[in-house]
N, C-alpha and C positions, 0 to 999 in steps of 0.2 A: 504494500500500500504506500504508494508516494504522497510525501503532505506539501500541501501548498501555502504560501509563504503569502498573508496577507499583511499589506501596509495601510497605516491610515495617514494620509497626508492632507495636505490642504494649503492652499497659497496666503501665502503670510501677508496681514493686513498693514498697511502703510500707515506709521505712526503711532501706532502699538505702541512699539519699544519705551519711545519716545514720553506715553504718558503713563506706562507700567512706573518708570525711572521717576516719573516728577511725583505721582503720585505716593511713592516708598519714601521717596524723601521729604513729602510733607508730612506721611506719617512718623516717620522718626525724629524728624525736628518737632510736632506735638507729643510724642512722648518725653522727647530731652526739656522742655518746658514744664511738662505736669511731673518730672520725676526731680527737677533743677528750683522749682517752683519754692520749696518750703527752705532753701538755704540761701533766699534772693533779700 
């Protein structure tokens, strides 16, 4: 029995990256404020 090799791909959306990156980093500068917050 030969097994066949499925892929799941799909053509990458333009800009993605772009607000994947901004969005991590506005999360992490609001946690660096709420965790920075009580020694200000």
């Amino acid at each position: 029995m030969t097994e066949e090799i499925m892929i799941l791909s799909h053509e990458p959306v333009p800009g993605y990256r772009k607000v994947f990156h901004i969005v991590v980093l506005v999360a992490v500068l609001y946690l660096g404020i709420i965790f920075l917050r009580p020694f200000l």
